[in-house]
C-alpha positions, -999 to 999 in steps of 0.1 A, spaced: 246 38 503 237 21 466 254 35 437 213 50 426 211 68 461 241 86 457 234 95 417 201 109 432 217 127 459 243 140 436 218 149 407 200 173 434 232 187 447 237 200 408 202 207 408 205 235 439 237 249 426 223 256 393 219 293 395 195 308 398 173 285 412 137 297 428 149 299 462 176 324 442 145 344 429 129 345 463 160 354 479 168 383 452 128 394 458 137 394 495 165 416 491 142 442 474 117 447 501 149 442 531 164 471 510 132 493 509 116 483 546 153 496 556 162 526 536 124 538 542 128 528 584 158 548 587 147 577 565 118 584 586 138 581 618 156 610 604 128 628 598 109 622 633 145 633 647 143 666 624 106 670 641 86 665 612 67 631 598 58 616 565 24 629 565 36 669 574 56 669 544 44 690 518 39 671 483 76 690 469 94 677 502 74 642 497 84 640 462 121 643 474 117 621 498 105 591 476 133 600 452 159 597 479 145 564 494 142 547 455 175 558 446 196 546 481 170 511 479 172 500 449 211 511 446 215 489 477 191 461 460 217 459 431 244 455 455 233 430 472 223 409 446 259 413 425 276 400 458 249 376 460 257 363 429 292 360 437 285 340 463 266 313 446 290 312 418 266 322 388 279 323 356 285 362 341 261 380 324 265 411 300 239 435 306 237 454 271 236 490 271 248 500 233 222 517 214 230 495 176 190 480 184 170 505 193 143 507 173 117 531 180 88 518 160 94 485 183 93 506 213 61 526 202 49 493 194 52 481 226 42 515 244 3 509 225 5 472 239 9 481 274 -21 509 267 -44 481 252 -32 460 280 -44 486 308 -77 492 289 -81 453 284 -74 443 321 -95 479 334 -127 457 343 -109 434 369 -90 467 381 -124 481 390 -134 448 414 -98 454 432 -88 483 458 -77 514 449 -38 513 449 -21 542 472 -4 568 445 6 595 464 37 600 449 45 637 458 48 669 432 76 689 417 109 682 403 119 652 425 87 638 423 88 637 386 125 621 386 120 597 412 91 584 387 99 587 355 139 588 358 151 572 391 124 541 390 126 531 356 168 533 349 172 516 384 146 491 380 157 481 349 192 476 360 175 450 389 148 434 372 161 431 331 194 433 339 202 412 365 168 391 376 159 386 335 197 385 324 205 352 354 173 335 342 182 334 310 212 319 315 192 288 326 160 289 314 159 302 280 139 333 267 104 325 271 104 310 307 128 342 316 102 365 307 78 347 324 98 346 356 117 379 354 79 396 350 62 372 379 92 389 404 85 424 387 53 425 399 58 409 432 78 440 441 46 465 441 29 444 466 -9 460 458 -32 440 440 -34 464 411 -1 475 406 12 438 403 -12 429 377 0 458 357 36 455 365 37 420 359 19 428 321 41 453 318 74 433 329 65 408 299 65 438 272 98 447 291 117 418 290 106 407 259 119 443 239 155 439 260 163 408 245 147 421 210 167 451 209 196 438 231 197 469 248 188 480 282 176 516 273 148 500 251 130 489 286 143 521 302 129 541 274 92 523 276 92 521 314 103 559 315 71 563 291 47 548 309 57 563 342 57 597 328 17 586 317 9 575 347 22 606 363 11 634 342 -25 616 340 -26 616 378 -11 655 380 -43 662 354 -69 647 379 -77 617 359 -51 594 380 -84 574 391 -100 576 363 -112 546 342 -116 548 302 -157 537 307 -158 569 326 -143 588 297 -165 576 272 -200 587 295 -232 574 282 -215 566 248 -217 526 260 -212 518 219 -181 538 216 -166 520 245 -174 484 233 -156 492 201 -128 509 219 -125 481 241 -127 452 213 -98 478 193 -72 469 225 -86 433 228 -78 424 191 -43 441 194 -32 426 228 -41 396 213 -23 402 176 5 418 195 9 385 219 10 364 188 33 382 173 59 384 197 47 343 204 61 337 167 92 364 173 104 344 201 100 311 186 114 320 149 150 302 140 177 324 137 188 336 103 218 315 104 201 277 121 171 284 86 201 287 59 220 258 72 190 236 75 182 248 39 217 232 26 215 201 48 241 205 67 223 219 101 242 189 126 267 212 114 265 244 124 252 262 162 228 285 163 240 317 181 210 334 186 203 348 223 177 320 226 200 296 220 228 308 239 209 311 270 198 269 265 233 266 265 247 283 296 236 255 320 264 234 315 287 264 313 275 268 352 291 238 359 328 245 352 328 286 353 325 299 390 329 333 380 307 365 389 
């Protein structure tokens, strides 16, 4: 074997044990619908046992129901992929859940993004099937949405999916990747265009704020929407219908979001891409060659080579 053949070889060894790699993200995704197909298989065996199916429950028993199946799932789903990672030696990650950068004009920022987003994106929902919603009533309904589903969620997709990627792939290309995955999981064509818009708002606020309850927080508000919009009767509603025959009022509604999805998008373009603080006042003084910039951005271009050498969880 030449010396080049085995360099190649080599270089593509390192290559697949660079974690996470996409065969890691398809193997993390596949863990998420193994852990729901299972959880929800065995869940209705015990109902069928009981003498009762999905469809007799009534919509308090369903909501209870769905809570128990997202809780156990996506409990198992974080499992899974913690020993996962174990196994493939990635390097740690800190999942930040302090409270020092919340900032709640960010997050109400972000909350009117994923509106505008909704009403921006509403004409290609309108060509696509209606997505199945039927998520129960009462108590447990109402905490398997807005509670259960967004903290656990979080934990999976921000946490652990957006927090690996990082490590390797910087910011940008990790909230790209972490919100492609996020909206895998909800399968329906309408649902995973919205989740995957909304993953990017969520990903991008939890390494703003450096804090895991900022995502929790918007996801938990956006949920809670969606939920109390459908309880009100306007779950399939779109915003044309609400405006009637005021087709004027519309347009300018509609060119409103457009013009602040599109601000929004280029302001947090510019956020992402700004120099830290510290890299601007060195470069200032001529000495940057100097100094290392220890913004998250940069820290995450800089775990790849850490990969190599630490083989810890």
């Amino acid at each position: 074997m030449s010396t080049e053949t085995k360099n190649n070889e080599e270089a593509r060894w390192m290559e697949n044990r660079l974690f996470p790699s996409i065969g890691d993200l398809l193997a993390m995704l596949g863990v998420f619908f193994a852990s729901q197909i299972a959880v929800t298989l065995i869940a209705m065996l015990v109902l069928l046992f009981s003498g009762q199916g999905l469809v007799d429950l009534d919509p308090q028993s369903k909501g209870l129901f769905l809570a128990l199946v997202s809780l156990v799932s996506l409990s198992a789903t974080s499992v899974i992929i913690w020993r996962y990672r174990r196994w493939r030696k990635a390097p740690k990650i800190h999942i930040a859940l302090g409270v020092k950068g919340l900032n709640p004009l960010l997050v109400g920022w972000c909350f009117l993004l994923m509106m505008a987003s909704v009403v921006v994106l509403e004409p290609l929902y309108e060509l696509l099937p209606v997505p199945n919603q039927d998520f129960g009533r009462g108590f447990w309904a109402f905490m398997a949405v807005v509670v259960i589903a967004p903290c656990m969620e979080e934990w999976v997709c921000r946490g652990q999916i957006f927090g690996s990627l990082r490590t390797r792939f910087g910011v940008v290309r990790s909230i790209l990747l972490s919100a492609l995955v996020f909206g895998l999981m909800h399968v329906q064509p309408v649902p995973v265009i919205n989740a995957f818009v909304l993953g990017l708002v969520l990903a991008f606020i939890y390494h703003a704020t450096n804090s895991l309850w900022a995502p929790i927080l918007l996801h938990a508000l956006n949920n809670g929407t969606a939920y109390f919009l459908t309880l009100a009767g306007y779950g399939e509603s779109s915003f044309s219908s609400l405006f009637g025959d005021h087709r004027t009022l519309y347009l300018i509604f509609y060119a409103g979001a457009v013009l602040l999805v599109v601000g929004s998008l280029t302001a947090i373009w510019r956020l992402l891409h700004r120099p830290s603080e510290e890299k601007v006042a060195v470069a200032e003084s001529g000495e940057a060659a100097q100094i290392t910039d220890v913004s998250p951005a940069s820290e995450a271009e800089k775990v790849p080579e850490e990969q190599k050498i630490d083989p810890s969880m």
